[in-house]
C-alpha positions as CSV (number, residue, x, y, z in Angstrom):
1,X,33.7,30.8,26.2
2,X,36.8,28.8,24.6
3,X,35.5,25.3,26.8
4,X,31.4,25.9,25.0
5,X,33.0,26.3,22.3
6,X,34.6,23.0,22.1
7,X,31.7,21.6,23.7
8,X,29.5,22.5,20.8
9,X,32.1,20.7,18.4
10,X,32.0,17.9,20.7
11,X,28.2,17.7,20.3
12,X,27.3,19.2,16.8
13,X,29.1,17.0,13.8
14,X,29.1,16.5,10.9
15,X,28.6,13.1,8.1
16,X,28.6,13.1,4.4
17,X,27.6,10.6,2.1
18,X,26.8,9.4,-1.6
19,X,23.9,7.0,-2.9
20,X,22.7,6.3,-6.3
21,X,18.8,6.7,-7.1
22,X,17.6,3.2,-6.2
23,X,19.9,2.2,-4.3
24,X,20.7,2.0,-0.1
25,X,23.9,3.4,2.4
26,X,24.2,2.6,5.8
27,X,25.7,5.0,8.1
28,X,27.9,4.1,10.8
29,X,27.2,5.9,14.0
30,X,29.1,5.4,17.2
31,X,25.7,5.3,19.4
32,X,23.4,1.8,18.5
33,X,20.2,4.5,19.5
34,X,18.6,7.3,18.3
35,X,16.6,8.7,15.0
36,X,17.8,9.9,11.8
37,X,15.5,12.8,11.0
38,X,15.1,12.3,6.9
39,X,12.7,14.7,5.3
40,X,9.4,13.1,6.1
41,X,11.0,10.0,7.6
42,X,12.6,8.9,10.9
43,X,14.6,6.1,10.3
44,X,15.5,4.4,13.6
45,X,19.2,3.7,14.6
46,X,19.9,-0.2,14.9
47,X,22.4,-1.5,16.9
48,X,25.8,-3.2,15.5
49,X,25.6,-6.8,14.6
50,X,29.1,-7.3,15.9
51,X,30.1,-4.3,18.5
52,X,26.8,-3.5,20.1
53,X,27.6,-0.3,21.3
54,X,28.0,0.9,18.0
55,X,25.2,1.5,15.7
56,X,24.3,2.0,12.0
57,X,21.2,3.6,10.0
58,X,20.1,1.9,6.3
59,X,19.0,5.4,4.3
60,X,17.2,3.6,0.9
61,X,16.5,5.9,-2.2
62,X,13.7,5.5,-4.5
63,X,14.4,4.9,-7.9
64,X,12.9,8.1,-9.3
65,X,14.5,9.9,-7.1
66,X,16.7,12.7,-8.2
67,X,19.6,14.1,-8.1
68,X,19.7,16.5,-4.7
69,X,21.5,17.0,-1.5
70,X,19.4,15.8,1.3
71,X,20.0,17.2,5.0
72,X,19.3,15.1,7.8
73,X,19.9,15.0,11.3
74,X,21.3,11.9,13.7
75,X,19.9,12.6,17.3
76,X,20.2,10.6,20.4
77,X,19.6,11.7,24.4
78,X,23.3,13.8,24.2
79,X,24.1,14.6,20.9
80,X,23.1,16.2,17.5
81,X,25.0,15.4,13.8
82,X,24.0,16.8,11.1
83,X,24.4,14.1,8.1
84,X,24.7,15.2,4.0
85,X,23.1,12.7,1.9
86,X,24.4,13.2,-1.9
87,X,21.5,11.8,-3.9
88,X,23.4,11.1,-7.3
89,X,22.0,9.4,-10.8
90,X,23.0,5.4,-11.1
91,X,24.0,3.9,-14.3
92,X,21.9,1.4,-15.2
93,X,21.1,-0.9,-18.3
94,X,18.1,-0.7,-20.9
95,X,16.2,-4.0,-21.6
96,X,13.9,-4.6,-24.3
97,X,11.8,-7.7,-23.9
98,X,9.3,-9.9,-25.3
99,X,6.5,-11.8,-23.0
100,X,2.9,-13.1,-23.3
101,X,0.7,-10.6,-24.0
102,X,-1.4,-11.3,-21.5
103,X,1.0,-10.0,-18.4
104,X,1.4,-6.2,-20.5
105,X,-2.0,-5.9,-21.4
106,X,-4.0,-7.9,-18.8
107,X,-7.8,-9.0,-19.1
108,X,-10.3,-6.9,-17.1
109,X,-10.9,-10.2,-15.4
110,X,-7.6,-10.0,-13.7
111,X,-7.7,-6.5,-12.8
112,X,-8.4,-6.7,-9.2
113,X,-6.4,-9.6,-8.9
114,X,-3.3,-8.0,-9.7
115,X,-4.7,-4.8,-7.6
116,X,-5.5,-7.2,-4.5
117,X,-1.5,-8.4,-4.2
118,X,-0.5,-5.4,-4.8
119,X,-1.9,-4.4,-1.6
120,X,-1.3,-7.7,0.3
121,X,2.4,-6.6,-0.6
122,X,2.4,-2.8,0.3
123,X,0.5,-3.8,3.7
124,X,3.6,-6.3,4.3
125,X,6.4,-4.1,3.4
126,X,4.9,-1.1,5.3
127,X,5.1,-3.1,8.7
128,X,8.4,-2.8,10.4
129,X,9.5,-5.9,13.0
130,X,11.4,-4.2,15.9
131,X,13.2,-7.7,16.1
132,X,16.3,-8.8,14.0
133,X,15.9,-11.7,13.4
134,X,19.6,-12.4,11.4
135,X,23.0,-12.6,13.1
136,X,25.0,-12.9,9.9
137,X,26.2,-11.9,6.7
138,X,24.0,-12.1,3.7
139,X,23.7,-15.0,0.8
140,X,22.9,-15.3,-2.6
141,X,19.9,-17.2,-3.0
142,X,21.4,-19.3,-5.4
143,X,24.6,-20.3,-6.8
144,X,24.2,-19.1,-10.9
145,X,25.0,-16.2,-12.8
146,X,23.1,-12.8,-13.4
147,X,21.1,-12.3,-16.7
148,X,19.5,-9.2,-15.5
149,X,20.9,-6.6,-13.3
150,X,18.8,-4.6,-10.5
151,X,17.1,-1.4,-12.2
152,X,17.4,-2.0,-15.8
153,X,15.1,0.5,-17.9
154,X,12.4,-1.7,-19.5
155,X,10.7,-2.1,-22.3
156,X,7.9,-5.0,-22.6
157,X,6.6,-5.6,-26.1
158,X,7.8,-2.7,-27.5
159,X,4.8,-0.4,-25.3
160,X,5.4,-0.7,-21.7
161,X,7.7,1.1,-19.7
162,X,9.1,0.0,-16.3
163,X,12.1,-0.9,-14.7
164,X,13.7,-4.4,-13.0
165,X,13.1,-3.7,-9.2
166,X,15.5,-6.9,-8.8
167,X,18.3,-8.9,-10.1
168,X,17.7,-12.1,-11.9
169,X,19.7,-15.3,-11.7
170,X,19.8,-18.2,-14.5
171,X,17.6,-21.3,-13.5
172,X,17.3,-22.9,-16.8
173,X,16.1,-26.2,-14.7
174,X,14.8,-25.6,-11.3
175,X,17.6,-25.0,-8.9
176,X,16.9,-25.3,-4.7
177,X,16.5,-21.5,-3.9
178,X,17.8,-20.7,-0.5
179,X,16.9,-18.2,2.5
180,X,19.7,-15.0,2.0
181,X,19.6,-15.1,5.8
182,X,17.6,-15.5,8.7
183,X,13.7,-14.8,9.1
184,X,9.9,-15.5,8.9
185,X,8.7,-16.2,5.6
186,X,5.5,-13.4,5.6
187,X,4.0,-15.0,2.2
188,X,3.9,-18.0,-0.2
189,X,2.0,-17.2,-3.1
190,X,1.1,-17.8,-6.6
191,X,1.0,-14.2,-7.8
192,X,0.0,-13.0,-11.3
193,X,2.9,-10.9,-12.4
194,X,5.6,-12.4,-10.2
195,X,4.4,-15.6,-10.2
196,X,5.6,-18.2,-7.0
197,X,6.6,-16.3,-4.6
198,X,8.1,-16.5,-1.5
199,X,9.1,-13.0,1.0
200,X,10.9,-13.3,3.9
201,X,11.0,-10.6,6.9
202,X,14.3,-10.5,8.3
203,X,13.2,-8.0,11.2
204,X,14.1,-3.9,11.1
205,X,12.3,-3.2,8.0
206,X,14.2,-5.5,5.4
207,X,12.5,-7.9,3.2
208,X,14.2,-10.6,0.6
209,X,11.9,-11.4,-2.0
210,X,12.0,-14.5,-4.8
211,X,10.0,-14.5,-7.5
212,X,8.7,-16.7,-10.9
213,X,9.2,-20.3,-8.2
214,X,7.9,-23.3,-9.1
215,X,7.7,-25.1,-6.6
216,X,7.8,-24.0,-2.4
217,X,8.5,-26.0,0.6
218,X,7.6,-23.3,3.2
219,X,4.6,-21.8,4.2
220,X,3.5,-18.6,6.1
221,X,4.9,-18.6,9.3
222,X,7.7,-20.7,9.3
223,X,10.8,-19.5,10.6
224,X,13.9,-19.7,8.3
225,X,17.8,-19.7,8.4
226,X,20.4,-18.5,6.0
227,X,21.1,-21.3,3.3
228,X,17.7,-22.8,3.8
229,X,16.2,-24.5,1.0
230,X,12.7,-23.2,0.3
231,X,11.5,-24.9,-3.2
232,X,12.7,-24.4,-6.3
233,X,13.2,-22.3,-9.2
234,X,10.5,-22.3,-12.6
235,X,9.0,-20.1,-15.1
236,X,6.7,-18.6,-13.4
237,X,4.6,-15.0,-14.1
238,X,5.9,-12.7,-16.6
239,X,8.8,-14.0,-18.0
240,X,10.8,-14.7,-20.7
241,X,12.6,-17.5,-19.6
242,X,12.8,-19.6,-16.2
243,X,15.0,-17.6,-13.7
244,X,14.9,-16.4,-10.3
245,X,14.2,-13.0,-9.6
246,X,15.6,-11.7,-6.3
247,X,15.1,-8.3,-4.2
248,X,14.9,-6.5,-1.4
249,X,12.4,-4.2,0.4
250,X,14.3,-1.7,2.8
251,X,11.9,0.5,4.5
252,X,9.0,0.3,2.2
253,X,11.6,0.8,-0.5
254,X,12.9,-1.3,-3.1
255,X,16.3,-1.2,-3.2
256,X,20.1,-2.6,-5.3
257,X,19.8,-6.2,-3.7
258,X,23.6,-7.0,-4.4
259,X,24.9,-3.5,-3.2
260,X,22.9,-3.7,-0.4
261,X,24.0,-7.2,0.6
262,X,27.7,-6.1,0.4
263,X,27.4,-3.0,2.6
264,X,25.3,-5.0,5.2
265,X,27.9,-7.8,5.0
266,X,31.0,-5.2,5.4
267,X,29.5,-4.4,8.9
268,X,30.8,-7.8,9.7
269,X,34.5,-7.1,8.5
270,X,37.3,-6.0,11.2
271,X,38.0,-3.0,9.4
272,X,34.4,-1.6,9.3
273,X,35.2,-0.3,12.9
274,X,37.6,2.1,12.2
275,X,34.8,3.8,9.2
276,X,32.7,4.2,12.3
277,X,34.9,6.9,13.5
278,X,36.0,8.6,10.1
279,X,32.9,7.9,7.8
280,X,33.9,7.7,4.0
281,X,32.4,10.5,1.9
282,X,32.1,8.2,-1.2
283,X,30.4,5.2,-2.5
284,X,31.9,2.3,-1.1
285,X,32.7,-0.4,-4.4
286,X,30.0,-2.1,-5.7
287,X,30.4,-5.8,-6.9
288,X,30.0,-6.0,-10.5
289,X,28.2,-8.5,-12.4
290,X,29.7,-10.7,-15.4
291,X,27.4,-8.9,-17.6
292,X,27.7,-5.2,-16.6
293,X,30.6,-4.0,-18.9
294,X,28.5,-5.4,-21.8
295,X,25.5,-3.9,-21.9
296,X,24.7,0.3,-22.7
297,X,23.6,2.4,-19.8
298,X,22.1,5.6,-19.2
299,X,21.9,8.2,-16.7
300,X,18.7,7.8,-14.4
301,X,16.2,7.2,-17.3
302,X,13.5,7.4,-15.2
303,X,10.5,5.5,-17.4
304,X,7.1,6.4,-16.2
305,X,4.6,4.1,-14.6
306,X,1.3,4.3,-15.3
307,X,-1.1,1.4,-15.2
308,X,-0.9,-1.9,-13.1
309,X,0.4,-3.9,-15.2
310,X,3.8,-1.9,-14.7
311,X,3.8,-3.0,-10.8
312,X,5.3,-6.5,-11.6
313,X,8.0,-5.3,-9.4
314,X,6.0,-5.5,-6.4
């Protein structure tokens, strides 16, 4: 009785973990295969960039998720863990901004336009590559500093409410915008709300996105590497100033682009190893922008979407 015992302990464990609404965590696992059983979702195990016979799991959260404990469950061929997902409410910034008219309040004529990329997208994101197509650490896309952090409550023109599904970079004259790592650029596009823009597939479900381009020196198809100059920055869509907006797509979900760089790039750190085997049970730091201890936040304000000119963030 005592060795089944021990046996179950062996073979039942348990995880725990805290993410912000909007934002992503990876859990370390110490098997690269298996399913993470996630409410409705099964989110495949990947295997370890650097220790293959390791493996990891990238959990994203919507934004308008709230504040709950999720249960899931890791299982593989010998071995069930039970994983506690702390859903908890980020602080982000409010926004209020000013921009043609035109891109809050669009003409019927551009109606299905807008509704047309915002399927194009939704059919891209929704496809998962089995491949991985990057070996290292994430990049910034370009060397500049942030005006605009991810998930900033927004206000355009006084009326419309929405929030920044991305972080946006200074370009007051086009800048070279580069690849954040390895891929297959999926579209190059002039789109109506976001302007050029240029998505990559890195492979497993994650997708880099740039936004408001002027100018692109890729096409659909082409295969790209980390650091890779694409085109260049402009002014682009709906704007109120020439910048680069950057993102990610995890799953289908948008999701913190700089934390979720970080925590992807900590998997290729020495020391990550040793969280495989005691995971932390807290929010690992997240890198700050220059601007973030300047400007008033709320808890989760959660602003409601309701027509398609909020889906810019697509």
């Amino acid at each position: 009785m005592k060795f089944l015992l021990i046996l179950s302990l062996l073979l039942y464990s348990a995880l725990g973990y805290d993410v912000g609404n909007g934002k992503s965590v990876i859990v370390p696992l110490d098997k690269p295969y298996g399913i993470l059983q996630l409410n409705d979702r099964n989110i495949t195990v990947l295997p370890h960039p650097v220790y293959p016979s390791k493996g990891f799991v990238i959990v994203p959260m919507d934004y308008y998720e709230k504040p709950h404990l999720v249960h899931a469950n890791y299982t593989n061929s010998i071995e069930h863990t039970s994983v506690e997902i702390n859903v908890t409410c980020a602080l982000y910034p409010n926004e209020v901004l000013s921009v043609d008219n035109s891109k809050v309040c669009p003409p019927p004529e551009v109606l299905q336009r807008i509704a047309d990329e915002k399927a194009e997208a939704e059919h891209i994101y929704k496809h998962i590559t089995p491949e991985r197509y990057w070996n290292k650490p994430f990049v910034r896309p370009i060397d500049s500093i942030t005006t605009s952090e991810y998930g900033s409550a927004r206000t355009y023109n006084g009326v419309l409410k929405s929030y920044h599904g991305g972080v946006d970079f200074r370009a007051k004259t086009p800048l070279p915008i580069l690849a954040s790592n390895d891929g297959v650029v999926v579209l190059v596009k002039d789109r109506y709300y976001s302007g050029g823009t240029i998505i990559i597939d890195h492979g497993e479900g994650v997708y880099s996105c740039y936004f408001h381009m002027s100018q692109f020196d890729v096409k659909v198809g082409d295969p790209v590497i980390q650091g890779q100059d694409m085109g260049l920055s402009g002014a682009t869509g709906r704007i109120t100033g020439p910048h680069l907006h950057f993102g990610f797509m995890i799953q289908g979900i948008q999701s913190d682009p700089i934390e979720f760089m970080a925590q992807i790039n900590q998997l290729f750190e020495p020391k990550e190893l040793v969280s495989l085997s005691v995971p932390p049970t807290q929010n690992r730091p997240i890198p700050q922008s220059p601007r973030s201890s300047k400007i008033p936040v709320e808890t989760n304000p959660l602003p409601s979407l309701s027509n398609l000119a909020e889906l810019f963030f697509f």
